[in-house]
N, C-alpha and C positions, 0 to 999 in steps of 0.2 A: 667150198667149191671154188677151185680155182677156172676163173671163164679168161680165155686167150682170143683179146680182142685192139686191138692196135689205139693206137691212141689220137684220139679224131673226135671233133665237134659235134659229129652227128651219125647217126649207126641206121642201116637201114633193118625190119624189119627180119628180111632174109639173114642176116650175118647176126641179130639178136636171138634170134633162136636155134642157127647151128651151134653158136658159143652155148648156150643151154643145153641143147640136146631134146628142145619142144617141136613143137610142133608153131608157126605162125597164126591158126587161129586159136591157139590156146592162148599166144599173147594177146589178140584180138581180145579174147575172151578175159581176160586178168585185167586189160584196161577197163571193158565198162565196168568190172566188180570191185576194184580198188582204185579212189581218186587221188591214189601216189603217183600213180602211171599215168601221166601227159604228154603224150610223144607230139610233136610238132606236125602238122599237119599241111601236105601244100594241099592250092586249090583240088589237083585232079584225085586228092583223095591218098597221097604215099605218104606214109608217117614217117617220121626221123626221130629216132631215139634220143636224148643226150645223155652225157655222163652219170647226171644225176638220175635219169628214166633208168639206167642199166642197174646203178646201186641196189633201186627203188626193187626191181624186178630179181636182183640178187638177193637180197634179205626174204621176197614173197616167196621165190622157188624153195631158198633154203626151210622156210618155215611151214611151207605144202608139202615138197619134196622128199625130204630130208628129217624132219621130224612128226612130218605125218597130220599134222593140225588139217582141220578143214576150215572153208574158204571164213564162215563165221567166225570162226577161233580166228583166224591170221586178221580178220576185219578188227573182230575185240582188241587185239593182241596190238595190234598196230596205234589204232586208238591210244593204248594206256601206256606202254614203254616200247619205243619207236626208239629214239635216240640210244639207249639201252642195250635192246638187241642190234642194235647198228653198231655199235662199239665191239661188241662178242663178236659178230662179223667180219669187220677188220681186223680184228684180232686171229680171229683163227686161221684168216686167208693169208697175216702175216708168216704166223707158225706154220703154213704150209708153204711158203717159200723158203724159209728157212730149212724146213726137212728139204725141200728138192735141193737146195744148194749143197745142204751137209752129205747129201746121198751121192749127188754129182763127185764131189770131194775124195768122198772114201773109194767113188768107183775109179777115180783120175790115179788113186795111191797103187 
């Protein structure tokens, strides 16, 4: 899944969930159930994402979303090979820049 999100320190809640396609209290909801998700928090209570909270939340989506696991599965799952499927993740989000580019390409000929 490729998320089109500008490149900044800190993401507010709003702009993390239109790049996903959730809904804001689903992320609510993914931070208390996974302790990958620590969005910065000011006093009056608005969370700020950072780069690594988006990654965090890109591999969870992909693995609810996308392969269908439930929350216990992605809990396990995360547990045992985290770094693993974070590599498959870059990976594939690389291969799909490279398809858009090569499509861009052949649509420009």
């Amino acid at each position: 899944m490729n998320i089109n999100l500008p490149e900044k320190r800190y993401y507010s809640i709003g702009e993390v969930a239109k790049a996903f396609g959730v809904n804001t209290s689903l992320l609510r909801y993914w931070e208390k159930e996974f302790k990958q998700i620590q969005p910065k928090k000011k006093s009056s209570g608005v969370r700020k994402f950072t780069p690594a909270d988006i990654e965090n939340i890109q591999l969870i989506h992909h693995l609810l979303k996308e392969k269908g696991m439930t929350i216990e599965g992605v809990k396990n799952h995360l547990s045992v090979a985290k770094d693993k499927e974070k590599s498959k993740l870059q990976l594939l989000n690389r291969l799909e820049k490279i398809k858009a580019t090569l499509t861009s390409m052949r649509d420009n000929l």
